[in-house]
VOGU-3710 file (C-alpha; in Angstrom, 3 decimals, decimal comma):
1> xxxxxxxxxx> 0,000/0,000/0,000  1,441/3,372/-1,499  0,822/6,224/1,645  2,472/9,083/-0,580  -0,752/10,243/-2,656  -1,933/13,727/-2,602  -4,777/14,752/-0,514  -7,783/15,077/-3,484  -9,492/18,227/-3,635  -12,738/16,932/-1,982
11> xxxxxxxxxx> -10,799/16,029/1,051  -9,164/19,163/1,272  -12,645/20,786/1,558  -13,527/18,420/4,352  -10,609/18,517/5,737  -10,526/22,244/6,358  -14,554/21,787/7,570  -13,078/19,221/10,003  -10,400/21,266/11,611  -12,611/23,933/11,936
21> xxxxxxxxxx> -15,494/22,001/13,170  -14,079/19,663/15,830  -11,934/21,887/17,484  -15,248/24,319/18,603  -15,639/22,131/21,565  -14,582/20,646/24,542  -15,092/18,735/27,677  -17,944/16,667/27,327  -19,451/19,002/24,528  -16,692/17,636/22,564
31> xxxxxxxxxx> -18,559/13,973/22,904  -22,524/15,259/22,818  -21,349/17,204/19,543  -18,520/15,257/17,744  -18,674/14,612/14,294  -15,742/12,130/14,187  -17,547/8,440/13,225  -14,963/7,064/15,729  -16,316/9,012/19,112  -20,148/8,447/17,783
41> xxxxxxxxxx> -19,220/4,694/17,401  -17,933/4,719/20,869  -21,033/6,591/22,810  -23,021/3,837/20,886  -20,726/1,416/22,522  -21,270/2,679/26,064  -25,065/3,085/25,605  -25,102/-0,560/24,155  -23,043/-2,534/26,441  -25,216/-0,690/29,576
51> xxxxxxxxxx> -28,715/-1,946/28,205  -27,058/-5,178/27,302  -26,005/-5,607/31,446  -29,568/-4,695/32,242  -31,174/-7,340/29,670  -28,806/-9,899/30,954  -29,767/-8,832/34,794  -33,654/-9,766/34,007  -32,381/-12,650/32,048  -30,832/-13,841/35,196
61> xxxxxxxxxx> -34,176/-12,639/37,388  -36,208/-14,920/35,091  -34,143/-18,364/35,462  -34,096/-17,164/38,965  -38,186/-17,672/38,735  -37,541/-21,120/36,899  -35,379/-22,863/39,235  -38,296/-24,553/40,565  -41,639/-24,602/39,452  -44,736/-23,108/41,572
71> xxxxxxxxxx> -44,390/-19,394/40,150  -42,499/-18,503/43,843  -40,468/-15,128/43,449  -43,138/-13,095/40,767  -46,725/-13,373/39,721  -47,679/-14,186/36,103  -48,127/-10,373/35,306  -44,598/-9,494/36,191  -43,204/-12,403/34,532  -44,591/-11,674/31,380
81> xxxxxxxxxx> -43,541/-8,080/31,989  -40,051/-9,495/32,642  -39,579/-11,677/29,465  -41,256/-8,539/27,375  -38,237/-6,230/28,534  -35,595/-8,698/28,445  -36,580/-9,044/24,589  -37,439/-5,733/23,497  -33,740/-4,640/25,016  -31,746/-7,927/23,968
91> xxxxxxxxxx> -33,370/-7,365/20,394  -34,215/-3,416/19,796  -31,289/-2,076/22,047  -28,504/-4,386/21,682  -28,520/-7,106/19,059  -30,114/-4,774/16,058  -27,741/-1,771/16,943  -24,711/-3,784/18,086  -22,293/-4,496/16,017  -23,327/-1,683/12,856
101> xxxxxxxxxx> -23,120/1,061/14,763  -20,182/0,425/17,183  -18,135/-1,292/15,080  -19,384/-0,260/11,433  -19,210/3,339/12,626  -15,791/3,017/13,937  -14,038/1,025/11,172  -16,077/0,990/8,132  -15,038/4,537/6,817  -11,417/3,424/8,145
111> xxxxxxxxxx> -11,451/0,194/5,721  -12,443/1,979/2,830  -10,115/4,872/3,241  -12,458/7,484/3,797  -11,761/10,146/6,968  -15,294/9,737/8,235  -18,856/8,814/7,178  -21,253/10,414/4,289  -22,956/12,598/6,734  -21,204/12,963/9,403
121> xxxxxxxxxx> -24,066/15,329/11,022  -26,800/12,561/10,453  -24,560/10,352/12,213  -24,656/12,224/15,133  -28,163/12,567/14,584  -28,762/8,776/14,716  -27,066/8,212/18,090  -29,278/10,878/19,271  -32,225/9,383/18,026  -31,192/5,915/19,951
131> xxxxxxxxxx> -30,702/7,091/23,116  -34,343/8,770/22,528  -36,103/5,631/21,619  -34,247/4,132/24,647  -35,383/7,035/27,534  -39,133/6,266/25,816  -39,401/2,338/26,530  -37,339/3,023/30,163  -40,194/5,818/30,767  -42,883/3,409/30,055
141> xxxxxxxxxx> -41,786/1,441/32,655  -42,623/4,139/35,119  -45,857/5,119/33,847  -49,603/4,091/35,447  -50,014/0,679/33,587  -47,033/-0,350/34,274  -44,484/-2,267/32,381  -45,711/-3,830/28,752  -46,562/-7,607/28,918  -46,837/-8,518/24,869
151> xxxxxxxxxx> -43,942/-10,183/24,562  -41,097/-8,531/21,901  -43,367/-9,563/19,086  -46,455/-7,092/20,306  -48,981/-9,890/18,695  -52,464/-9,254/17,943  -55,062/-9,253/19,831  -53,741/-8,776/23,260  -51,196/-6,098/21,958  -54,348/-3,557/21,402
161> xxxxxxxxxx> -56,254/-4,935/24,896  -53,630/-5,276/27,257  -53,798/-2,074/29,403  -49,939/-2,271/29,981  -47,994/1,169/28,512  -47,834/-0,874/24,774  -48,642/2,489/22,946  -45,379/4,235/24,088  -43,207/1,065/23,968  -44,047/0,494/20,777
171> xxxxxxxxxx> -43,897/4,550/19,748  -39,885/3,938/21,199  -39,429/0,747/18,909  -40,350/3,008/16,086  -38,388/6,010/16,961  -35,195/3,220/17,158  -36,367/2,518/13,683  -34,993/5,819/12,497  -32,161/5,282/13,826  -31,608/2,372/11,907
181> xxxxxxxxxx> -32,577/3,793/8,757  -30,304/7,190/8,753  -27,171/4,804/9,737  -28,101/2,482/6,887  -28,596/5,187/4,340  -24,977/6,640/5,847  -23,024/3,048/5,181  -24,665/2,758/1,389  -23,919/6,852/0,989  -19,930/5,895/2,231
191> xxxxxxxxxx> -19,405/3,071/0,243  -20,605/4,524/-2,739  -18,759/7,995/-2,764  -16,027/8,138/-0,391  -14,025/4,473/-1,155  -9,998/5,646/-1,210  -8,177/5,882/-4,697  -7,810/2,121/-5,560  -10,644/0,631/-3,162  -12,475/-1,457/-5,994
201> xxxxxxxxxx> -15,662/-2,767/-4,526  -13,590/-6,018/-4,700  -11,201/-4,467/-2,453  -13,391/-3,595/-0,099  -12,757/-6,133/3,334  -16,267/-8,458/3,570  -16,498/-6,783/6,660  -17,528/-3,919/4,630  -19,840/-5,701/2,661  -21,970/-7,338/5,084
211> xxxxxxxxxx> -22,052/-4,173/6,808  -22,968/-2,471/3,654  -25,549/-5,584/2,718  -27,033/-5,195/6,160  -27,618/-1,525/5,388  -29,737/-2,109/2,746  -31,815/-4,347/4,762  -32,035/-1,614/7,691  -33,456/1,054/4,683  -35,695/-1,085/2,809
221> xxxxxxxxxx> -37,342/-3,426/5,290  -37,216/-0,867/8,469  -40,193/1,030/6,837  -42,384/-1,803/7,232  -42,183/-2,170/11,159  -42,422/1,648/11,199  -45,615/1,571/9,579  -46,767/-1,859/11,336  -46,574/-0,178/15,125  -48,073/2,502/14,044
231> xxxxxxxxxx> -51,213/0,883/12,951  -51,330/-0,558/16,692  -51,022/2,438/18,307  -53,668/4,207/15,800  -56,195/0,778/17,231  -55,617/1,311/20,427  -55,487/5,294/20,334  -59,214/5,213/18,563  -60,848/1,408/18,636  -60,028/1,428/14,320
241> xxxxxxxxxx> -60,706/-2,249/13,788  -57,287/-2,944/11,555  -55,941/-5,803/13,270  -58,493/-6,692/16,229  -60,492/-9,122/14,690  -63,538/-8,127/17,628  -63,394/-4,847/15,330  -63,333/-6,801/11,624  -59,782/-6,483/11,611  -57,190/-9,227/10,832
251> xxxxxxxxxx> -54,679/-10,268/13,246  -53,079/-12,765/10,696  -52,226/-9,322/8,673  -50,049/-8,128/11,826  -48,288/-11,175/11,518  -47,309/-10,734/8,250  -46,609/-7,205/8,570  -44,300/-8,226/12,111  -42,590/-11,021/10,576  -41,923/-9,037/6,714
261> xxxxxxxxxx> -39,464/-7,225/8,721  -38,547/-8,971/11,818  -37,231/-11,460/9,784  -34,920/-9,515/7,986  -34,367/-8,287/11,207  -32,520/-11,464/12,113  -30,130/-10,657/8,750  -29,477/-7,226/10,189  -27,911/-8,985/13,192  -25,989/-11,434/11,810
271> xxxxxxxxxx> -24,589/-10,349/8,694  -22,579/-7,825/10,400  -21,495/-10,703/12,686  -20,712/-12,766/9,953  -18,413/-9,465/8,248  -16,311/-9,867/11,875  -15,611/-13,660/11,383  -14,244/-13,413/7,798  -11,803/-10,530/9,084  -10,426/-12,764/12,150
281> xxxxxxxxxx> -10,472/-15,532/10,221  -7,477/-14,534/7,370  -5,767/-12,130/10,487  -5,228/-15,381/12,514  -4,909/-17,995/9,937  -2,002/-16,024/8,160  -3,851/-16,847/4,277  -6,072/-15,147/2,378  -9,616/-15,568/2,748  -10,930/-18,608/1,087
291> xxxxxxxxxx> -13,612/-17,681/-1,665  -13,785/-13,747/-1,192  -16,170/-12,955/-4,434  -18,533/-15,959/-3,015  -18,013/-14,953/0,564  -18,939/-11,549/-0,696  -21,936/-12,260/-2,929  -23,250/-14,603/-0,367  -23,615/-11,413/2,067  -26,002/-10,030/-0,812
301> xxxxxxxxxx> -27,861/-13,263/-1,412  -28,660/-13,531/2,596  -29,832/-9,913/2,619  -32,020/-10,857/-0,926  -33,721/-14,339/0,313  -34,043/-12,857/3,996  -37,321/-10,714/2,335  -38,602/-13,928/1,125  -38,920/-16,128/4,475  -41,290/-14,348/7,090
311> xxxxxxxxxx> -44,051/-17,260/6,295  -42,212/-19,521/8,084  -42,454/-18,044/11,416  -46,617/-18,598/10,585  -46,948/-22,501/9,938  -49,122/-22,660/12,247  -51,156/-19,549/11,884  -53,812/-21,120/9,252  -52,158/-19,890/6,067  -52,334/-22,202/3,259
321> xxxxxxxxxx> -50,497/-25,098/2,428  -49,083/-23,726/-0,770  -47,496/-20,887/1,083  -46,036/-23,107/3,590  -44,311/-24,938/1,237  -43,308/-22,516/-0,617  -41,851/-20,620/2,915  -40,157/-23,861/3,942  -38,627/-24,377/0,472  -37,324/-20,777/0,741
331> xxxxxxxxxx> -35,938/-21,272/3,798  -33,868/-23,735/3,411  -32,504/-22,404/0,435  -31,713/-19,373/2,474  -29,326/-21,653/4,497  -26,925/-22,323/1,721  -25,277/-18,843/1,500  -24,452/-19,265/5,436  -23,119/-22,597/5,126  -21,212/-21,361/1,651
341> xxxxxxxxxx> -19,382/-19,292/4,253  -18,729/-21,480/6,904  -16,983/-23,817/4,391  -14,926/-21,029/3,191  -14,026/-19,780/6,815  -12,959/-23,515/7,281  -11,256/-23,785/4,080  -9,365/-20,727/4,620  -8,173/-22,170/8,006  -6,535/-25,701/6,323
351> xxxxxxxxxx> -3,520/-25,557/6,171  -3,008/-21,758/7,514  -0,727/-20,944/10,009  -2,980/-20,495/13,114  -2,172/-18,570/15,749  -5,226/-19,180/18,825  -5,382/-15,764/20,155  -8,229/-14,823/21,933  -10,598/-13,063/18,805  -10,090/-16,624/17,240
361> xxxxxxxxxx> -11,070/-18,708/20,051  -14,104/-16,854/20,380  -14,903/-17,635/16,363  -13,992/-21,391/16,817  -16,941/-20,643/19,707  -19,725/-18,912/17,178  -18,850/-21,860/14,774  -19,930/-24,588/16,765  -22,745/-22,307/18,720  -23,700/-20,578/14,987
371> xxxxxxxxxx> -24,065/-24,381/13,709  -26,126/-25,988/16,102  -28,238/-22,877/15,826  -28,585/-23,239/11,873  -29,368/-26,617/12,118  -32,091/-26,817/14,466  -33,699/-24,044/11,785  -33,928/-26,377/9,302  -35,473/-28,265/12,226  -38,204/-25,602/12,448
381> xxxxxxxxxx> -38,174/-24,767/8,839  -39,965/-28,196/7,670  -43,574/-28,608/8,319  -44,104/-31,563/9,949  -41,447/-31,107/12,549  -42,133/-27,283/12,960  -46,088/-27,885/13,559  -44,979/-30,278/16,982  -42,528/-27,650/18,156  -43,544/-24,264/17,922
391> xxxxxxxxxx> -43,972/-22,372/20,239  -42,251/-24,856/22,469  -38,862/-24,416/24,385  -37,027/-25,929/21,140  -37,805/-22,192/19,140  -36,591/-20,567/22,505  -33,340/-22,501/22,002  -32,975/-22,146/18,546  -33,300/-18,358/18,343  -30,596/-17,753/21,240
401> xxxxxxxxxx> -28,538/-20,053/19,886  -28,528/-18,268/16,271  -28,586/-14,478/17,727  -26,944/-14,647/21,033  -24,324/-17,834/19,882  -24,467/-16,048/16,804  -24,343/-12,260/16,817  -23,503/-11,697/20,883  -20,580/-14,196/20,563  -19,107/-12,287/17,587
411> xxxxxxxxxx> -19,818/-9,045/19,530  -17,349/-9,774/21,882  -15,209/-11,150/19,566  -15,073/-7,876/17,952  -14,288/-6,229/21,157  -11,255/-8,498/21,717  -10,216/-8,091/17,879  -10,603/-4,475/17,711  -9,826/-2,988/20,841  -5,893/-2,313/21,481
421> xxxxxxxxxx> -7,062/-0,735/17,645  -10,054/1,392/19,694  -8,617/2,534/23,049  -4,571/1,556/22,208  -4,179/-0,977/25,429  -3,821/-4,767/25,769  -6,058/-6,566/27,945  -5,198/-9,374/29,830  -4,714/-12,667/27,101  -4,948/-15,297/30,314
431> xxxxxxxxxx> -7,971/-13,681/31,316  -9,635/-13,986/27,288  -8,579/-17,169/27,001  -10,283/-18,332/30,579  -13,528/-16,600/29,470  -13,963/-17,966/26,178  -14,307/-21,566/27,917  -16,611/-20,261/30,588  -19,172/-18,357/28,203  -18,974/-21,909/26,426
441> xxxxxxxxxx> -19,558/-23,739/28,731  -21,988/-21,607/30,587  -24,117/-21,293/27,106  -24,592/-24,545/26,197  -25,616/-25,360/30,256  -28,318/-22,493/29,732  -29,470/-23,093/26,099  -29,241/-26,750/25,437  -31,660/-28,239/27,847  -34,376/-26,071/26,446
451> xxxxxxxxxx> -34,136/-28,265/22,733  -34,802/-31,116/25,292  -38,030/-29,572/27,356  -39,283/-28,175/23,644  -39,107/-32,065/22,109  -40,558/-32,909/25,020  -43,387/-30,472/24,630  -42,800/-27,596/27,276  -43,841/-24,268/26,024  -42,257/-21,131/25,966
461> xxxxxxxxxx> -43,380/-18,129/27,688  -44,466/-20,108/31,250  -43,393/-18,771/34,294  -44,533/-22,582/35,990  -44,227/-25,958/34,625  -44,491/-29,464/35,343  -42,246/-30,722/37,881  -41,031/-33,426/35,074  -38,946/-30,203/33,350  -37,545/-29,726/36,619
471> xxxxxxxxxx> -33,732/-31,249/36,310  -33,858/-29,636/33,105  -34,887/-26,095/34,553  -31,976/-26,743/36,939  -29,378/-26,932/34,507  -30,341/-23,990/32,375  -30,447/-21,729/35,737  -27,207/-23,016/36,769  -25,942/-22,347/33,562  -27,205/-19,056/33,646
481> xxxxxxxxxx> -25,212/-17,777/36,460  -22,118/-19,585/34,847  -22,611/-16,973/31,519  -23,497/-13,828/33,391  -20,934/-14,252/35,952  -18,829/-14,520/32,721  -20,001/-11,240/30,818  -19,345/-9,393/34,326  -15,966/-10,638/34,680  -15,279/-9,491/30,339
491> xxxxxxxxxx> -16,617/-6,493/30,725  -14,286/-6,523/34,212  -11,045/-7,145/32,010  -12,023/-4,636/29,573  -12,413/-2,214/31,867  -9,164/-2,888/33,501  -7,257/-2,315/30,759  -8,707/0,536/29,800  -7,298/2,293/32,744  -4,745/0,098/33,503
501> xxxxxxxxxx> -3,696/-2,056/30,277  -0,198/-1,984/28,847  0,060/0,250/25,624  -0,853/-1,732/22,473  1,494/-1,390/18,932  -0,461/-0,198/16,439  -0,893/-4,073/14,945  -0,505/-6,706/17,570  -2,289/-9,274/15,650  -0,625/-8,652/12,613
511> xxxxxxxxxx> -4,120/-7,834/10,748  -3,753/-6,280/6,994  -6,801/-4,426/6,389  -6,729/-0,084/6,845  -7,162/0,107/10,438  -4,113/-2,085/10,809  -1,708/0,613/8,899  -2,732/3,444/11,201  -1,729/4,294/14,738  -3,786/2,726/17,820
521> xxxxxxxxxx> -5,817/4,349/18,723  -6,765/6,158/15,060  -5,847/10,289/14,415  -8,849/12,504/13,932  -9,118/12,099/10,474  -8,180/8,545/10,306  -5,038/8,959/7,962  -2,168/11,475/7,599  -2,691/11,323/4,156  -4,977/9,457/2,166
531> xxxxxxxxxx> -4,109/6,399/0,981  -3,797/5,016/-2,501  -4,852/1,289/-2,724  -3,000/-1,541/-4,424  -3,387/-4,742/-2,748  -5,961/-7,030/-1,761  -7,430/-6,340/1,666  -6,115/-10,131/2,724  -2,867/-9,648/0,863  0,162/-10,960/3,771
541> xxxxxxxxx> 2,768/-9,998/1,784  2,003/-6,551/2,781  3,141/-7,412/6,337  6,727/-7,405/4,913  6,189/-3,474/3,672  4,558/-2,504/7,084  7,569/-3,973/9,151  9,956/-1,944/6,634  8,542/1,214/6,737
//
């Protein structure tokens, strides 16, 4: 990679708009009204990881209620109020957000070697827009009604009868819309127009493109919730019979409407993921990424079929049997361009030089987790099976094995990859490795047994159950303090060396891709000078030119 190009006349605009701009303000002004994608990716962070400890906490309050069954610590009301805010956080606050906006923010521009975002003001403008979707659903906590008791998935008819605060919940979940849109439209906007001289869109690292793939999921199929809650809040507001069949209305139509974008939904959460394993992948196998261009195009083709699958989440909802076949057919085609992937990401390691630092351990651990989550979808995805489990345990399983041993694995495997890059210190490697084989173990304690009590028939959603789930119950509580005590004692080590951490070099995993050629953490601006690109982005000869310059 050539560093010696000329700054282009567009950048020198910017450039001169930048100097002016960020130097206006500081203290904490300097944070509330950065421009610089880097701080804005790191107040996302902090918001994030603070409503992710809180989902977690009522998580734990909940298998704390299951331990044993008689419904001893809470009453049905609160439980259901419990598992509604545990979801609506895990999924609208943490998951959907996560790894876009703290880690897209921070490094996409970086990859592509652009000095910030699109619209750097809109950027701002989204984090603001977050944290006022997230003071909404906390306030409706606190209101006369008390806490809403849907469930994350708001279904008709008790969404529009329950006399729970479901009108301003659901007016927060569409404000976080928003903020999903304006980043989306930022990430297509960036890699369009700002890409550095060289930076073919075959250039680009696939963390780029599933970020940039996931960001046309987050503007096109976003609209549809938008629209969706506010139909509920227009039946409850006035009694307009759209969805409330009592009123002629069609609660199979919220359904669709729900699952047209939730289910996209799930893409938005794991592409992004799925961008972070195929950069740790080549960084700790030494080799160039196995398949890029099919690694690359499968990113599009997930985003593409994920529009096509919502039926399947209604098997059972009375639709007919054409559609469900034609769902479950879909579906399982949409499981090829994952598992084209995963053979690449294995391919790429045979014969590689591996070196099992801590970001890679934690991908070996979405693998397996990712896998066993996949699989049991196929599970759910044909008709016979599906119609005997769902709404059982076994979908409870399947979903937090796919999004939380999915997305919240790579999560914090993109905090171990990328932070001596973020903050410039090393956190403890002992400590990683130690906590990789806890949250393991601790996962499959709390998750597994729940495939075993759905086969077996136990629903989802009870806060009592037969006392024949009972050694079952056992092991998923147990297992639950096992994985919480683990996030606590990450988020401990994180923290540590944040204040405390030795200083990191500026690549101490020997990465390739932009961020890696740039001091730790990043200048304002992201680069001295612009660069000019000329390799691959999983090129490892360049290693040699880094270590002589």
């Amino acid at each position: 990679m050539d560093n010696s190009s000329g700054v282009l006349p567009v950048e020198q605009v910017k450039k001169s708009f930048y100097q002016e701009s960020t130097n206006k303000y500081t203290g904490i002004g300097a944070w509330l009204l950065t421009k610089d994608h880097k701080r804005i990716g790191l107040m996302y962070m902090y918001a994030i990881i603070s409503f992710f400890v809180v989902g977690a906490i009522i998580g734990l309050l909940m298998r704390l209620e299951l331990l044993s069954p008689g419904g001893k610590l809470f009453s049905a009301q609160t439980y259901n109020s419990l598992f509604t805010l545990h979801g609506v956080i895990m999924i609208f606050l943490f998951i959907i957000p996560g790894i876009p906006a703290i880690f897209g923010n921070f490094f996409l521009p970086i990859q592509i070697g652009a000095r910030d975002v699109a619209f750097p003001r809109l950027n701002l403008l989204s984090w603001y827009v977050y944290i006022t979707g997230a003071i909404l659903a906390l306030t409706s906590l606190f209101l006369p009604g008390g806490p809403i008791d849907t469930g994350w998935t708001f279904y008709i008819p008790y969404s529009v009868r329950s006399g729970t605060n479901v009108s301003l919940a659901l007016f927060a979940a569409f404000v976080l819309g928003f903020s999903s849109i304006l980043t989306g439209i930022n990430f297509v906007t960036t890699v369009h127009r700002l890409r550095g001289k060289g930076m073919t869109f075959f250039k680009m690292p696939l963390f780029v493109w599933a970020t940039y793939a996931t960001a046309w999921i987050q503007i096109i199929a976003t609209p549809v919730i938008a629209i969706t809650i506010l139909l509920v809040i227009i039946e409850r507001a006035f009694g307009v019979g759209i969805f409330d069949p009592a009123l002629g209305g069609d609660p199979i139509l919220f359904q669709h409407l729900f699952w047209i974008y939730s289910h996209p939904a799930v893409y938005i959460m794991i592409l992004p993921a799925m961008g972070v394993v195929s950069e740790i992948i080549p960084t700790f196998s030494r080799r160039t990424i196995f398949g890029y261009k099919q690694i690359a195009y499968s990113s599009l083709a997930i985003a593409f079929i994920g529009y096509l699958v919502w039926g399947h989440h209604m098997f059972s909802s009375g639709q007919s049997d054409l559609s469900n076949m034609i769902f479950s057919l879909l579906t399982f085609l949409v499981a090829l361009p994952s598992g084209v992937k995963i053979f690449n990401w294995v391919a790429t390691m045979y014969k590689g030089s591996i070196d099992p630092q801590p970001p890679f351990l934690w991908v070996m651990s979405f693998i397996v987790l990712f896998s066993i989550g996949g699989l049991t979808g196929l599970v759910l995805g044909s008709l016979a099976t599906d119609i005997h489990l769902t709404d059982t345990y076994f979908v409870v399983a399947h979903f937090h094995y796919v999004m939380f041993g999915g997305t919240g694995t790579i999560f914090i495997a993109a905090m171990h990859y990328w932070f001596p890059k973020m903050f410039g210190k090393m956190y403890n490697i002992k400590c990683a490795n130690v906590a990789v084989v806890l949250y393991f173990i601790g996962f499959n304690m709390l998750y597994f047994p729940k495939f075993i009590m759905g086969y077996m028939g136990m629903p989802r959603r009870y806060y009592n159950y037969l006392p024949m789930y009972t050694p079952y119950q056992r092991i998923s509580t147990y297992g639950s303090w096992i994985l919480v005590g683990t996030i606590f004692f990450i988020i401990g080590y994180f923290v540590y060396a944040y204040y405390r951490g030795k200083k990191a070099t500026s690549n101490p995993w020997g990465g390739v891709t932009l961020e890696w050629h740039i001091q730790s953490p990043p200048i304002m601006e992201n680069f001295e000078t612009l660069p000019v690109i000329t390799h691959d982005p999983y090129d490892f000869s360049q290693l040699k030119e880094m270590k002589n310059e």
